[in-house]
Residue frames relative to the residue before (quaternion, step in Angstrom):
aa qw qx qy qz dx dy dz
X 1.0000 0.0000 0.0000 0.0000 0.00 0.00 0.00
X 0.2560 -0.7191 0.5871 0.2696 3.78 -0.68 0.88
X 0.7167 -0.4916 0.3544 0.3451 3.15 -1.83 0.60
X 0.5002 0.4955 -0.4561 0.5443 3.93 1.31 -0.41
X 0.4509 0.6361 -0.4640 0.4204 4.15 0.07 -0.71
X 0.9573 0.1104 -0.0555 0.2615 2.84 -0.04 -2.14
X 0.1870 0.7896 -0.3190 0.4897 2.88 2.00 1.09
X 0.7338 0.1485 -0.1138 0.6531 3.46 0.61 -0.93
X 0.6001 0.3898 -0.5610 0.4162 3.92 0.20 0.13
X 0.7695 0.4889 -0.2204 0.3468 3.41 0.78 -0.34
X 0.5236 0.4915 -0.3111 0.6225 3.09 1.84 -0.30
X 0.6661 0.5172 -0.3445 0.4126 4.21 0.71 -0.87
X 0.6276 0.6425 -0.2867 0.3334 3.41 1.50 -0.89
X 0.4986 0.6229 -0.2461 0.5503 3.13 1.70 -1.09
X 0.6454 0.4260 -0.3800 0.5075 3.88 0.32 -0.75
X 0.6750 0.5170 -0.3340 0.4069 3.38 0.39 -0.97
X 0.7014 0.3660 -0.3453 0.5048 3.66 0.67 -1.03
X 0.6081 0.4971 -0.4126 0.4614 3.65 0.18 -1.13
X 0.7864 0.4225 -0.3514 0.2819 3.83 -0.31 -1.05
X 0.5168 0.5878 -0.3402 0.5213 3.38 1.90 -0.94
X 0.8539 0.0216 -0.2162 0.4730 3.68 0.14 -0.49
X 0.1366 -0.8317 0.5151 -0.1559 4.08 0.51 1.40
X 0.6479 0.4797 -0.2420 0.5399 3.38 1.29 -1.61
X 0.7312 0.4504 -0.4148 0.3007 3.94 0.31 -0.37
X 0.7740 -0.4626 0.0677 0.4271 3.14 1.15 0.03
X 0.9000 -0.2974 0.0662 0.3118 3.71 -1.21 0.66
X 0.6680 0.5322 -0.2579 0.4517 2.71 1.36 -1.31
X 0.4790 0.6722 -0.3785 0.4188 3.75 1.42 -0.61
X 0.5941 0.6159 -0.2549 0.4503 3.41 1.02 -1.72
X 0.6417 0.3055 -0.3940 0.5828 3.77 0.68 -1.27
X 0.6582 0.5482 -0.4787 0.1926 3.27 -0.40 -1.07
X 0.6218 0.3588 -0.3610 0.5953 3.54 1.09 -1.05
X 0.6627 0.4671 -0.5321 0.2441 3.87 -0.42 -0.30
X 0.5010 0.7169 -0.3354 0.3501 3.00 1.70 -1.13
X 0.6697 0.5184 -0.1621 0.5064 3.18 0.69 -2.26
X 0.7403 0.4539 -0.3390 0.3620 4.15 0.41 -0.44
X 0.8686 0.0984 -0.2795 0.3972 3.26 1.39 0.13
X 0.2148 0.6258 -0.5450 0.5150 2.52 1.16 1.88
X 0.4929 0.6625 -0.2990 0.4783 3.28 1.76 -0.63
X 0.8095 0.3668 -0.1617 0.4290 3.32 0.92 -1.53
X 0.4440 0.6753 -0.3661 0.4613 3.28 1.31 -0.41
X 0.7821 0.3580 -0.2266 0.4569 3.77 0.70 -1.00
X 0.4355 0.6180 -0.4470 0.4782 3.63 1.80 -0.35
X 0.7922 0.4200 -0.2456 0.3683 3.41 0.37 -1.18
X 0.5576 0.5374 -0.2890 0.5628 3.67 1.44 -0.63
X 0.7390 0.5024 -0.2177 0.3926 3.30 0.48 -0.61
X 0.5737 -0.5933 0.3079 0.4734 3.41 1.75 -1.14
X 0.8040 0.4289 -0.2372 0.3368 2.84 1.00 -1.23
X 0.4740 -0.7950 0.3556 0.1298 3.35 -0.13 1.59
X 0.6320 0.4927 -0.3113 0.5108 3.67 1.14 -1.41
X 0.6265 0.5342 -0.4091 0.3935 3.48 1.16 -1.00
X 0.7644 0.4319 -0.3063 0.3679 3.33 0.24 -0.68
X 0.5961 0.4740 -0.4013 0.5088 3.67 0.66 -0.69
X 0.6076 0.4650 -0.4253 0.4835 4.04 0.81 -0.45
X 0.7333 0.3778 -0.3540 0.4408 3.63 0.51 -0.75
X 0.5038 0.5641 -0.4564 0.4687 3.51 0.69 -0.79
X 0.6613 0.3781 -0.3782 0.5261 4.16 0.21 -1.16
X 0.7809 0.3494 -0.3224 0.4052 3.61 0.04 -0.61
X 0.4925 0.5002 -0.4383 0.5613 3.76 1.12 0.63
X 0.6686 0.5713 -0.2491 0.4056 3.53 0.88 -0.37
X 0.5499 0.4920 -0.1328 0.6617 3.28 1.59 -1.50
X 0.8541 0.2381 -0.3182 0.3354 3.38 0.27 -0.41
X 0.1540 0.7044 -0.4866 0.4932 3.55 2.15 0.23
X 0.8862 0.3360 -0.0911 0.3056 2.98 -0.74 -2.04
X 0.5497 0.5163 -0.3362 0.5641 3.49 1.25 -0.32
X 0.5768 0.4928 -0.3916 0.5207 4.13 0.83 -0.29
X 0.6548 0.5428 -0.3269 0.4120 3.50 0.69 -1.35
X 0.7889 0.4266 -0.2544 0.3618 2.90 0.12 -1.24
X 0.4351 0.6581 -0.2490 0.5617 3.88 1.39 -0.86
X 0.7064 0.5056 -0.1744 0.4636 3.99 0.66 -1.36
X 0.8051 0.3168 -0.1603 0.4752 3.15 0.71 -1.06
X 0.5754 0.4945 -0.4971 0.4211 3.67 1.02 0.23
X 0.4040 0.7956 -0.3278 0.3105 3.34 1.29 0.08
């Protein structure tokens, strides 16, 4: 497995955990936005362009979904 591989298996895993536990709290929310553009980060490294521009929106949605999560605090 090349270090780019274990770049994006490790970065998708992170979405997976964070989104599973979202409901306990914000920091989850970042964590997945985090993990989504680390997601896109390896789309574009990697080539796949559509991939990235899809993760990159879903780093945004899930931005603005933290904020908004932060500030009802």
């Amino acid at each position: 497995m090349s270090l780019l591989s274990f770049f994006g298996l490790i970065s998708v895993s992170l979405m997976l955990v964070f989104y599973a536990f979202e409901e306990r709290g914000h920091w989850f929310i970042f964590g997945f936005a985090l993990s989504c553009g680390l997601g896109s980060l390896y789309g574009f490294l990697q080539g796949a362009w559509p991939f990235g521009i899809i993760e990159a929106i879903w780093t945004v949605v899930a931005l603005k979904k933290w904020f908004k999560a932060y500030k009802s605090l």
